[in-house]
C-alpha positions in Angstrom: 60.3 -16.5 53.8 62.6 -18.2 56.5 60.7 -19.1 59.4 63.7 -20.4 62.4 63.0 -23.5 63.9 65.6 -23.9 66.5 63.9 -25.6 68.7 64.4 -28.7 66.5 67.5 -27.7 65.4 69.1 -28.2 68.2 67.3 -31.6 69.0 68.8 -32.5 65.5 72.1 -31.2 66.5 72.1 -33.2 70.1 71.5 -36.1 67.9 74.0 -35.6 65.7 77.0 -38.9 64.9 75.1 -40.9 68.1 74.8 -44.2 66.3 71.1 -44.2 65.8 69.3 -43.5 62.5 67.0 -40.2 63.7 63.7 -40.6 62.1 61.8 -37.0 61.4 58.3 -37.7 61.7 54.8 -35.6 61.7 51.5 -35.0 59.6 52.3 -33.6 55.8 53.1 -29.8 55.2 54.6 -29.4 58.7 58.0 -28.5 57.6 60.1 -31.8 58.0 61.5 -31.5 54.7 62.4 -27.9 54.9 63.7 -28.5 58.6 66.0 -31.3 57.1 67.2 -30.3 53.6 67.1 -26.6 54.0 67.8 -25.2 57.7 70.0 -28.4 58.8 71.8 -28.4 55.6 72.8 -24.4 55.7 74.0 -25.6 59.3 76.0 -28.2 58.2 77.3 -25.9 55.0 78.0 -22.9 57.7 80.0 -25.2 60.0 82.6 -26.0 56.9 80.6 -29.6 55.9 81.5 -29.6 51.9 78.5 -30.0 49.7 79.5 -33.1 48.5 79.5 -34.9 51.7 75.8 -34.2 52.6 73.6 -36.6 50.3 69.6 -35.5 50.2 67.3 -37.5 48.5 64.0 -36.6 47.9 62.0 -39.8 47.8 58.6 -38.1 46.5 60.1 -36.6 43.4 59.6 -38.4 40.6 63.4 -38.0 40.0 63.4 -40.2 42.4 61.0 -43.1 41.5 64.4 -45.3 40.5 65.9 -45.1 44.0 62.8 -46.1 45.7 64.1 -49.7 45.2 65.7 -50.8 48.6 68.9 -52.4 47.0 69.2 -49.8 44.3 68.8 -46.9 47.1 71.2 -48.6 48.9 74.2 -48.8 46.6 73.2 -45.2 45.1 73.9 -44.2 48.7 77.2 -46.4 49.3 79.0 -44.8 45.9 79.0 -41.4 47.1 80.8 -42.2 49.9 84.0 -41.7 48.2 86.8 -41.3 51.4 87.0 -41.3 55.2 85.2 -38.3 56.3 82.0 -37.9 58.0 79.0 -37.8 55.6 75.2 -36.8 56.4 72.6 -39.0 54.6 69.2 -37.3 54.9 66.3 -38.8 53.3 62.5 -37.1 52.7 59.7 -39.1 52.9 61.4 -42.8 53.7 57.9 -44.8 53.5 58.0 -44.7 49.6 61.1 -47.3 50.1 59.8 -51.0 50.5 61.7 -52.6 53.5 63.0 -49.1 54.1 64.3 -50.5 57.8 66.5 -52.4 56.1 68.2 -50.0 53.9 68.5 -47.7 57.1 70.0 -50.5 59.3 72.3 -51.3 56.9 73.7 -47.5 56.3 74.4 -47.8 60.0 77.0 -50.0 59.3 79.0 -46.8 57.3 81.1 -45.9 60.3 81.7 -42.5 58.4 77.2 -42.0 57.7 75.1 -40.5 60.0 71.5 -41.2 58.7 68.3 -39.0 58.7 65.2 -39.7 57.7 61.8 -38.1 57.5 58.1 -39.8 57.2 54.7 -39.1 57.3 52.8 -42.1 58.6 53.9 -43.2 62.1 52.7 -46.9 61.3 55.3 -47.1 58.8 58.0 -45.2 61.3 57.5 -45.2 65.0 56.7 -48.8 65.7 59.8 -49.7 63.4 61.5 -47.5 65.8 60.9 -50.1 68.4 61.1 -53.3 66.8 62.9 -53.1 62.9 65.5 -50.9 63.7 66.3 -53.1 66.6 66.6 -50.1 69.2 68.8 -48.2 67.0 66.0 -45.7 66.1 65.6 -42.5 67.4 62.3 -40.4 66.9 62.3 -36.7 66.5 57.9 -35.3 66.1 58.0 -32.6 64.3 54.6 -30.7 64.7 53.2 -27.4 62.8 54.3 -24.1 63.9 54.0 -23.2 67.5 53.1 -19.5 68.0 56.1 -18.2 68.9 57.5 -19.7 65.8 54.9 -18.4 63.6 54.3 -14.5 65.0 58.1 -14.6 63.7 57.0 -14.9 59.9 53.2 -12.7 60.5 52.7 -9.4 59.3 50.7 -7.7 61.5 50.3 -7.2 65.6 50.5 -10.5 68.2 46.7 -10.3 68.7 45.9 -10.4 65.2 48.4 -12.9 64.9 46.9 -15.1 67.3 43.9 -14.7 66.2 45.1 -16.0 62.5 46.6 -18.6 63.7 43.5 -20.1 66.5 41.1 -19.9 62.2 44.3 -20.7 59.9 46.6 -23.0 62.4 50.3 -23.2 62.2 51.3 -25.4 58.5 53.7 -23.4 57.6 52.4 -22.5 53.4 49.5 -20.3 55.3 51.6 -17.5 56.0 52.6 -17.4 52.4 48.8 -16.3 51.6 47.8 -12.7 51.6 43.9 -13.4 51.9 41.1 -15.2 53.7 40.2 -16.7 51.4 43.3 -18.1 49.7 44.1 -19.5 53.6 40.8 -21.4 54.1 41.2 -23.1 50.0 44.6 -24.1 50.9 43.8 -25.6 53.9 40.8 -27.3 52.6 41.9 -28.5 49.6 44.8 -30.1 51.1 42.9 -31.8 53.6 40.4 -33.5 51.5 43.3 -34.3 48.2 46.1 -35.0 50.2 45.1 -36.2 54.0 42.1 -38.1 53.5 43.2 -39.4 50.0 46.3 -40.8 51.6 44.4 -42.4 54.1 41.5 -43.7 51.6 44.6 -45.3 49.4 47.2 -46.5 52.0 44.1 -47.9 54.3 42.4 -49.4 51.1 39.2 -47.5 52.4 36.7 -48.2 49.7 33.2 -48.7 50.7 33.1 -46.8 53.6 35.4 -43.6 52.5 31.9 -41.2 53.2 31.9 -42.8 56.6 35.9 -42.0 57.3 34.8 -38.1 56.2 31.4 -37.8 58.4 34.1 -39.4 61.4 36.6 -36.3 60.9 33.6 -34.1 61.2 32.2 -35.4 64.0 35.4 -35.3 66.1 36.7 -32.1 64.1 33.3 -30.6 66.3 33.9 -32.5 69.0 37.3 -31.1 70.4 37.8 -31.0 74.1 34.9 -33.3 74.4 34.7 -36.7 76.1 34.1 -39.5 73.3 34.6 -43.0 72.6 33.8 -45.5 69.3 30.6 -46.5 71.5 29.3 -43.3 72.0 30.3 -41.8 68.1 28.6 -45.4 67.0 25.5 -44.2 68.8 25.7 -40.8 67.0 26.1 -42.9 63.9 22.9 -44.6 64.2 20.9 -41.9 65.0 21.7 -38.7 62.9 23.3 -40.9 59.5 21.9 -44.0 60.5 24.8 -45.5 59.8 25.7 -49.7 60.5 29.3 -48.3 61.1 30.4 -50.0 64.1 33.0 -49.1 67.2 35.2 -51.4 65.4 35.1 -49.8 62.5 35.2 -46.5 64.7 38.1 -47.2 66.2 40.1 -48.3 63.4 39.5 -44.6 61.5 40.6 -43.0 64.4 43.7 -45.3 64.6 44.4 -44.3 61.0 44.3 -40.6 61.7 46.2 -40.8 64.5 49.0 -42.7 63.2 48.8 -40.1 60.2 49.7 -37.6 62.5 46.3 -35.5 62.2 44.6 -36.0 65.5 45.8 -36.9 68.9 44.1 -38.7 72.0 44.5 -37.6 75.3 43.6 -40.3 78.0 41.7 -39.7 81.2 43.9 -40.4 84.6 42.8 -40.5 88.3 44.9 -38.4 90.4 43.6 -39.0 93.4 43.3 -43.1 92.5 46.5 -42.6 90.7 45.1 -44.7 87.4 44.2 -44.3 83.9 40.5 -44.5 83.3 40.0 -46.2 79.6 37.3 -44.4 78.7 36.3 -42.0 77.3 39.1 -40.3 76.0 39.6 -36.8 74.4 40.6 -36.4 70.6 42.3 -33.2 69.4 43.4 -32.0 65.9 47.4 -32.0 65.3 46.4 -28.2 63.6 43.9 -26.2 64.5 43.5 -25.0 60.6 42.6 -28.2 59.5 40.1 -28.9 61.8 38.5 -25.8 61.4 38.9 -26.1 57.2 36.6 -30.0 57.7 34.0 -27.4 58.7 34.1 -24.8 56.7 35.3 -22.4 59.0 32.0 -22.4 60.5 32.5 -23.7 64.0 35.3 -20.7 65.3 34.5 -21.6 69.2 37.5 -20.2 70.7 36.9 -21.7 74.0 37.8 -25.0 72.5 40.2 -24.0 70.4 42.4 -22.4 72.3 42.5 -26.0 74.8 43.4 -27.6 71.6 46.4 -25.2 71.2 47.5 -25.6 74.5 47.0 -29.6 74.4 49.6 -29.1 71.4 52.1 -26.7 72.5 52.6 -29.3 75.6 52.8 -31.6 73.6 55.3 -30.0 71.7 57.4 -28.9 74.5 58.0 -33.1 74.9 54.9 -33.6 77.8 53.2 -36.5 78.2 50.3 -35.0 78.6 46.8 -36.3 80.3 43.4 -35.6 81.2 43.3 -35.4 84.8 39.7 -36.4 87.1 39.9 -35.7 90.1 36.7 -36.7 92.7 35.3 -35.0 95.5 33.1 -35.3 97.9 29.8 -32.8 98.9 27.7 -31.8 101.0 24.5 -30.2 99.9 21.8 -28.1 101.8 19.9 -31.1 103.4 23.7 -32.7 104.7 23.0 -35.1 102.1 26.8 -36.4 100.9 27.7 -36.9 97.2 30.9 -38.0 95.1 31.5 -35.9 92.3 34.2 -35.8 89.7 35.8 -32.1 88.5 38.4 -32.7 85.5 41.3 -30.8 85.2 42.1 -30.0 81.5 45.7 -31.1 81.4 48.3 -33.0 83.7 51.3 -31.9 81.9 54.5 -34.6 82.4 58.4 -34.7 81.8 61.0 -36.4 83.8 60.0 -35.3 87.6 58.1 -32.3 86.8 54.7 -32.4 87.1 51.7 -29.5 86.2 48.4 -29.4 86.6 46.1 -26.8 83.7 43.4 -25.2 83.2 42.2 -23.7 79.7 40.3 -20.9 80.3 38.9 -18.5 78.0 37.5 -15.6 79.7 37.0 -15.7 83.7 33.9 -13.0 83.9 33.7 -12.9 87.1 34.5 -14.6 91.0 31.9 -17.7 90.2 33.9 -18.4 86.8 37.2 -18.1 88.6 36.1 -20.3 91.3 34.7 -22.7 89.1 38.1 -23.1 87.1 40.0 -23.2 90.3 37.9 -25.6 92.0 39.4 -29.2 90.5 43.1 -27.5 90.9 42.4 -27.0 94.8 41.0 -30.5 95.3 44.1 -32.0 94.1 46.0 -31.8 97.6 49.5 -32.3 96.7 52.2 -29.3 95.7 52.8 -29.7 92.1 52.0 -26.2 90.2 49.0 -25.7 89.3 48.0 -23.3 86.3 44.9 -21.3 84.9 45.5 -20.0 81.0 43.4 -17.9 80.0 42.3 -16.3 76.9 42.9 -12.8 77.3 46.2 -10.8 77.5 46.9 -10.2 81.7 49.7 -9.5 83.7 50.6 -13.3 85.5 49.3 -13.2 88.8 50.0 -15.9 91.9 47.0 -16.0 94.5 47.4 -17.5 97.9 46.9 -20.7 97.2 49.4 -21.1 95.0 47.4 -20.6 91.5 49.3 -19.1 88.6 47.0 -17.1 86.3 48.5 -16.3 83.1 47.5 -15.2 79.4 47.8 -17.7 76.5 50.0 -15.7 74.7 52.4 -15.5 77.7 51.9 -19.1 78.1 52.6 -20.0 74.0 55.5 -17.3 73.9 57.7 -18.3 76.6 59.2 -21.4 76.2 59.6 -21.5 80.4 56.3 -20.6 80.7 55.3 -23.2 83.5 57.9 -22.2 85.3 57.1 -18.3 85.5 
């Protein structure tokens, strides 16, 4: 099963011979090694590259274990380099390397390399980026499959595809099982001996390991919610009375966002034009795996499918916020009131600017108006977007809304700008 991935393709390719080493990042199982040593390779074989001039070195495999010495890796690399052509050095899973910065900065210095790299833990990768690799870095997030990408590999109609792939998520092994069942083990399995194991072991988690698990559950049913470490310490105290503290709290969540599972979305002001530092909402890199820490019991699509769209935006290079936006009211006895309506997502990149809703079913005129209410308060002429869960026909009302389905909005890479 090939499953095209062209949209990072061709941010690999733009990349390409640029001076920098480009760094593949994202959480385990989403297909950096396969993007890398299978789909850029046959690329680089098609375009007339000979075999010998593209060195790929799986640093996981126990094959491997020898190279993972900086100095030996190094000189491994630097003797197959035998003339004055270009040569393409891509290397899997970086972080097993001690002073693996090193290594890479100095393979710059081959006039004829041009390095890749992949990694799984962005506290090893992306603040070396910025500092070790003295700005000669350059990040490429690789996340799991978007829709688009995986209703190219399903068997089956969209809608049931979409509907897979809201339980299952996008890591790319699901759509190599036939059942259920087989899915939800997989997905399971891997989160608990590979995910949280890594973290445990690399975070030298020991005492408190039950506490990292009951955290990932909490937020896993918490999507799309407001929290902070204060407010998950309180729920701490109370339902596990637990001594965990927000410290403590906010260092797990740092760990699992810096392994690429979960992602925070800050709160901004629109009208105040500032970032409010708290709360914040967390969301889960997959959908799959957040649904596998609870047993596939919590399927509330509503949330679900904001999560999706928090991570297709994301994938599509936004920056993407929270928005709050305040109001002020007038009730029956002309008693005034400030309020504050949140807009799911302010979506960002370069000048463009749009302002969405997640909406999973609009019912009727008092559900619509609801959902339409923060985007009309805004006041300025940026677009501004209702998603909703069921497959329409996109529709622009008079004030400018644009109501679309989530398919339509995951399918069509221009989506926004229908």
């Amino acid at each position: 099963m090939r499953i095209a991935r062209d949209f990072y393709l061709n941010q690999i390719k733009l990349r390409e011979n640029n001076g920098f080493i480009k760094v593949v990042t994202g959480v385990r199982r989403c297909g950096k090694s396969y993007l890398l040593f299978k789909i850029f390779r046959q690329e680089l074989l098609a375009r007339g590259i000979p075999e010998n001039h593209i060195i790929a070195i799986a640093l996981d495999n126990i094959e491997s274990r020898e190279l993972r010495e900086p100095l030996t890796l190094y000189r491994h690399i630097k003797s197959l380099i035998e003339d004055e052509e270009q040569y393409y050095v891509i290397l899997d899973e970086i972080q097993y390397v001690p002073d693996f910065s090193e290594v890479l900065n100095s393979l710059l210095q081959i006039e004829n390399a041009d390095v890749y790299a992949t990694g799984s833990n962005s506290k090893f990768l992306s603040s070396d980026i910025l500092t070790e690799f003295r700005g000669r870095g350059d990040e490429i997030r690789v996340y799991p499959l978007s829709f688009s990408e995986y209703v190219t590999a399903y068997d089956g109609t969209e809608e049931d595809a979409f509907n897979d792939y809201m339980t299952y998520g996008g890591l790319p092994k699901v759509l190599s099982f036939k059942t259920d069942e087989q899915k939800a083990k997989y997905l399971t399995d891997l989160f608990k001996e590979t995910y949280l194991k890594d973290l445990i072991d690399h975070n030298n988690i020991m005492n408190t390991a039950a506490e990292l698990e009951d955290l990932v559950n909490i937020l896993a049913s918490s999507i799309g919610s407001l929290t902070n470490p204060t407010k998950l310490e309180n729920t701490f105290h109370s339902v596990a009375q637990s001594s965990i503290t927000k410290k403590t709290i906010k260092k797990y969540i740092d760990y699992l966002q810096n392994a690429f599972l979960v992602d925070i979305a800050n709160r901004y002001d629109i009208k105040g034009k500032k970032y409010i530092e708290t709360p914040v909402k967390i969301y889960f890199t997959d959908t799959g795996l957040r649904n596998a820490r609870l047993g596939f019991r919590q399927i509330e699509e509503t949330h679900l499918m904001e999560n999706i769209i928090y991570n297709e935006l994301k994938r599509r290079g936004y920056s993407v916020d929270v928005g709050v936006v305040e109001v002020r009211e007038t009730d029956k006895n002309e008693k005034k009131s400030r309020k504050q309506l949140e807009v799911d997502f302010i979506a960002y990149k370069g000048n463009n600017k749009y302002y969405i809703q997640s909406a999973f079913s609009l019912p009727d005129e008092e559900k619509k108006m609801q959902e339409e209410k923060p985007l009309l308060s805004i006041g300025d002429s940026f677009k501004k977007i209702v998603v909703v869960g069921n497959h329409i026909k996109l529709k622009r009302d008079d004030a400018g809304i644009t109501t679309m389905g989530i398919r339509q909005f995951l399918l069509n890479q221009n989506s926004l700008d229908l």
